[in-house]
N, C-alpha and C positions, 0 to 999 in steps of 0.2 A: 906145292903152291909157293910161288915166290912175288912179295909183294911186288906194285905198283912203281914206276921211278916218281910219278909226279901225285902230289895230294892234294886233295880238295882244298882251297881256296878261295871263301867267300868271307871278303870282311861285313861284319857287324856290326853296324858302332848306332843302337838305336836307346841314345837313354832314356827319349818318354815312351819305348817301345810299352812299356808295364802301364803304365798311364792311358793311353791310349787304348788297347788292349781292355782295358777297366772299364773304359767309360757306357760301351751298350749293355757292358751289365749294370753297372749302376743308376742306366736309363731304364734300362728290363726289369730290373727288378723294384724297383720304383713305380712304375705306370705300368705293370703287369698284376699290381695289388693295388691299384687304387681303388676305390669303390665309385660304381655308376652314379653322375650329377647329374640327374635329371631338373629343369628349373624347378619343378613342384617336390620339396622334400619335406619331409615332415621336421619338429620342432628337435625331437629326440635324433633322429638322424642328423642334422645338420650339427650338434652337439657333440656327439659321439666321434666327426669325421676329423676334427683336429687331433685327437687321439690317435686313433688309426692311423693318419699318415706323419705321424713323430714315431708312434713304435716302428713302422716300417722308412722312417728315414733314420733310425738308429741302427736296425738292424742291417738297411745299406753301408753306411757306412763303418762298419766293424767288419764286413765282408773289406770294401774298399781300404782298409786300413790293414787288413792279413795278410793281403793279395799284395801291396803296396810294397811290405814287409817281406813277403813271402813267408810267411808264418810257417810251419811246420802243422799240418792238419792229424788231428786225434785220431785213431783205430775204425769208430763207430764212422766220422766224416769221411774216412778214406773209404772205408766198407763201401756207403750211400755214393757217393761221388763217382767211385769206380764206377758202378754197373747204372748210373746215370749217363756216365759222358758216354760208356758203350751204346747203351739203348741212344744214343740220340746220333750217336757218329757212323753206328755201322756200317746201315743203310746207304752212305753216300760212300763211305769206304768199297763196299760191293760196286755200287753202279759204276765207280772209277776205276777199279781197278782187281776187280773180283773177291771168290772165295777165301782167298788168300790174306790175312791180315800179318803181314810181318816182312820183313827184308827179303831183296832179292839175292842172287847169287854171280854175283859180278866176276866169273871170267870167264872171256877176256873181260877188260873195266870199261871197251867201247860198245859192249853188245846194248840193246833197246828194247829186245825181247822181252821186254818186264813183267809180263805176266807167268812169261814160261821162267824165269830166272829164279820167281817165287818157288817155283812146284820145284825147280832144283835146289834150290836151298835146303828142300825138305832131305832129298834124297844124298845129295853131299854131306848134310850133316848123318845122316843114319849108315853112310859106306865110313864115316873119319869115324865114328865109334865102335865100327864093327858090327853091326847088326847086320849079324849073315843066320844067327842058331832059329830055329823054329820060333814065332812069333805068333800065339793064340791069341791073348788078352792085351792090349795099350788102354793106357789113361791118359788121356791129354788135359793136363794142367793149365787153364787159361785157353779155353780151346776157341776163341772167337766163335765164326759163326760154323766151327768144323772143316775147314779145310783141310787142313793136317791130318785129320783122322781119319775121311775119307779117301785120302791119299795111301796113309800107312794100311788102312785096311785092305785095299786094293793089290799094295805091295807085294802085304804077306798073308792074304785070303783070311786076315783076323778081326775078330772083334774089336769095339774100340768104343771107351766109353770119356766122352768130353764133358769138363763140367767149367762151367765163369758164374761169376756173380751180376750175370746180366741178362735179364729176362727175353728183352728183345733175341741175342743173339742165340740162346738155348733153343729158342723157337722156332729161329731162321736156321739152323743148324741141324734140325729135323725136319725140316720142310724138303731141305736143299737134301738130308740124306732118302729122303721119298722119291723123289726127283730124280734123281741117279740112282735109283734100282740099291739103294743100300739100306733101307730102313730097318732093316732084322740084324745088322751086323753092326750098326754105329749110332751110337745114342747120345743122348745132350739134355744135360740138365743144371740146374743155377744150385751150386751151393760154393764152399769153402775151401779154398786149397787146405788154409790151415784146422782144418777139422772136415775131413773127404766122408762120406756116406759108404766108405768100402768096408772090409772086411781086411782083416792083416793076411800077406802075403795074397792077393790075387792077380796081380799082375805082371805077366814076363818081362813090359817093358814102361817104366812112366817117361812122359816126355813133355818137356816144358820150353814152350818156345817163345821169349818175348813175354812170361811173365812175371819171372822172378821177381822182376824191377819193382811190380807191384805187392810186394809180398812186407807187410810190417815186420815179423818175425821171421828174417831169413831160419836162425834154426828150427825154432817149428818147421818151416820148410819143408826142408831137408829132413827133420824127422819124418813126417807125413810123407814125403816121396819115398821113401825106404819103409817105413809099415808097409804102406797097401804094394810095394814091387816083393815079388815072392824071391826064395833063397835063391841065390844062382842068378837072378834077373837085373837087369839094367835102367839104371838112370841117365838120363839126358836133358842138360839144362841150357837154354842157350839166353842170355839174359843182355841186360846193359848191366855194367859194372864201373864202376870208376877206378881209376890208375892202381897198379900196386905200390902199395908206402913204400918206401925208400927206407933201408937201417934205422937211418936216423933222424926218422922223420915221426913225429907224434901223431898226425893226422894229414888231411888233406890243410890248402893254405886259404885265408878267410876269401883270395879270390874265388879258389875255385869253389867254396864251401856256397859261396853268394850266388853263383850263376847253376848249383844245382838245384839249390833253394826256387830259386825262378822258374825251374823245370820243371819241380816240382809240383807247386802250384798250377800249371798247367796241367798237368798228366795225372794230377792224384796220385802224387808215389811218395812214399815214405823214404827213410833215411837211405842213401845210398850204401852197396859194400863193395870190394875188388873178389877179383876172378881169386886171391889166394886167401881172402878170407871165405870162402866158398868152399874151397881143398880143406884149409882146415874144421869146416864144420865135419866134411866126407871123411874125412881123418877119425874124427871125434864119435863116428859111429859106426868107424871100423869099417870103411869101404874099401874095398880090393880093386885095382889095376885104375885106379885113379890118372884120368888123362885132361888136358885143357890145352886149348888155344886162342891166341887173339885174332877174329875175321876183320876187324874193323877196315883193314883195305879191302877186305873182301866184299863188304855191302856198302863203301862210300859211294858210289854213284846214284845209289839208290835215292840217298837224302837229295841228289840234285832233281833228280824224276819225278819224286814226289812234289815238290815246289814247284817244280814247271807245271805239273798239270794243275795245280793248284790255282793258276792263273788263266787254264780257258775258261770260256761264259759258262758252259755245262758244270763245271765246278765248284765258280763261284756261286752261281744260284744255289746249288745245293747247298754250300756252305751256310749262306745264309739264313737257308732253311733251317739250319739242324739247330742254329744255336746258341751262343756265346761261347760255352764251350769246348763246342767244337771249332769255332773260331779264333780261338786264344789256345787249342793243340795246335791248329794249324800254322800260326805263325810262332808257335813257340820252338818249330821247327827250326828256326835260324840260330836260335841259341843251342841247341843238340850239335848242329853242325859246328857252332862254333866251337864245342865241349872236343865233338872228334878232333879237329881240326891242331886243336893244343894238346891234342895227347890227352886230353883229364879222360871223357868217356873211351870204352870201350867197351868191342862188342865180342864176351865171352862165352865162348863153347866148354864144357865141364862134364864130362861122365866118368862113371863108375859103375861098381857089379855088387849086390849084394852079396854077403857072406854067405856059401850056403850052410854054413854050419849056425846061422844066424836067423831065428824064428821069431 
């Protein structure tokens, strides 16, 4: 693979982007709690309503002041938040653009095929780590609404069990394996990457596509993906990452610290890490034949696809179905681009083998 000559190119320059973005939620969330005026209220009622709407104008505006901030959200909020924004996004995620929740596979970088580019992505990432040995068992980490899995299952005639922290798509991800004649072989349920319902060592292969990013404790992680992959078996993480530090560099710079902070807030994702602070967790548990690379030419067209369709009528409505949330991922998509664009994001691929002398 040899990168791209030309790179994505959309400037950005929206400073009440955050502002504006805010404001239907602090209208939604405002006159989505108000309580019913009917003219005839009782004495007690009418008493009680100034109350009511100061708690619920306090509590808008401490959201509008986080968001504002980009505050950094706790464990428990990201936990809720996650499987909120899914359960309300997914739905229109499918009807635009399928089973497939994640990046397509951009070469050449003029194809439009987008839906097929998804399904290759899956399989270019599984030939660049070498999964060619017999494949019984997959766990797909973050498994949307199973795409990935019933893909891999199909691959390699194997079982495959997906689990997110979101109920809608656990649902829709057994539905859809009914549907295609898979339902005995690929399963889907809502719990915890960092604490999985497995069993140590039963899986040949874990594969995490486009969840890391969400993950509070990168190493727990990374431990839980090595528990439940058995000795001998393979991890595969394919995530957002931000830059690798420089020697002499203490951290990321308070620019770029502030526009992931933004991101954040949008997408419910916790502290950013780089693709080598990733190597060194897999170092730190004794992983063998440790590999990484950066796709980010590889899926930049994507982020322009994605915003284009963003903007026919069929889209829009749905967007505004789904939700403030999902309306503030959507446009938060300019600032992602803008993150690729400077080098700060990228999009890293990371595998490794478990020890088999490691139980």
């Amino acid at each position: 693979l040899s990168p791209p000559k030309k790179s994505i190119k959309m400037r950005v320059t929206p400073p009440l982007l955050s502002l504006l973005l805010l404001l239907p939620s602090t209208i939604n969330s405002f006159t989505n709690h108000l309580p019913s005026c009917p003219l005839h209220q009782s004495t007690t009622t009418t008493t009680a309503l100034p109350m009511s709407i100061s708690t619920r104008i306090s509590t808008t505006a401490k959201r509008l002041g986080d968001s504002l901030r980009s505050r950094p959200r706790s464990r428990s909020d990201l936990k809720i938040g996650i499987a909120g924004f899914y359960d309300r996004s997914s739905k229109l995620w499918e009807d635009v653009w399928g089973e497939h929740m994640h990046h397509g596979y951009y070469i050449p970088e003029d194809r439009t095929d987008h839906v097929q580019a998804q399904v290759d992505m899956i399989d270019e990432v599984l030939n660049w780590a070498g999964v060619t040995e017999p494949v019984r068992r997959v766990v797909d980490v973050g498994c949307g609404i199973g795409g990935s899995s019933r893909h891999i299952a199909r691959r390699y005639g194997c079982v495959a069990r997906g689990i997110t922290l979101s109920p809608y798509q656990a649902r829709r991800g057994n539905e859809l394996a009914k549907e295609q004649g898979l339902e005995g072989r690929t399963s889907f349920e809502v719990a915890d990457a960092l604490d999985m319902p497995f069993e140590d060592n039963s899986f040949d292969l874990a594969w995490s596509l486009e969840s890391g990013e969400h993950m509070p404790d990168k190493s727990k992680f990374i431990q839980e993906l090595f528990r439940v992959t058995r000795p001998g078996g393979r991890v595969i993480i394919v995530t957002w990452c931000h830059r690798d530090l420089l020697e002499n560099e203490a951290g990321l710079t308070a620019k770029e610290t502030k526009l992931l902070n933004k991101i954040n807030r949008a997408y419910y994702l916790p502290e950013w890490c780089s693709v080598d602070d990733y190597v060194k967790m897999l170092q730190r548990e004794g992983a063998e034949g440790i590999k990484r690379e950066d796709w980010s030419y590889v899926i930049a067209p994507f982020w322009k696809a994605v915003i284009k369709s963003s903007l026919s009528l069929r889209s829009f409505v749905g967007l505004m179905k789904s939700g403030f949330s999902t309306i503030r991922g959507a446009y938060a998509m300019l600032l992602m681009l803008r993150g690729f664009d400077t080098g700060l994001i990228k999009f890293g691929l990371i595998t490794a083998t478990k020890p088999v002398s490691k139980q």
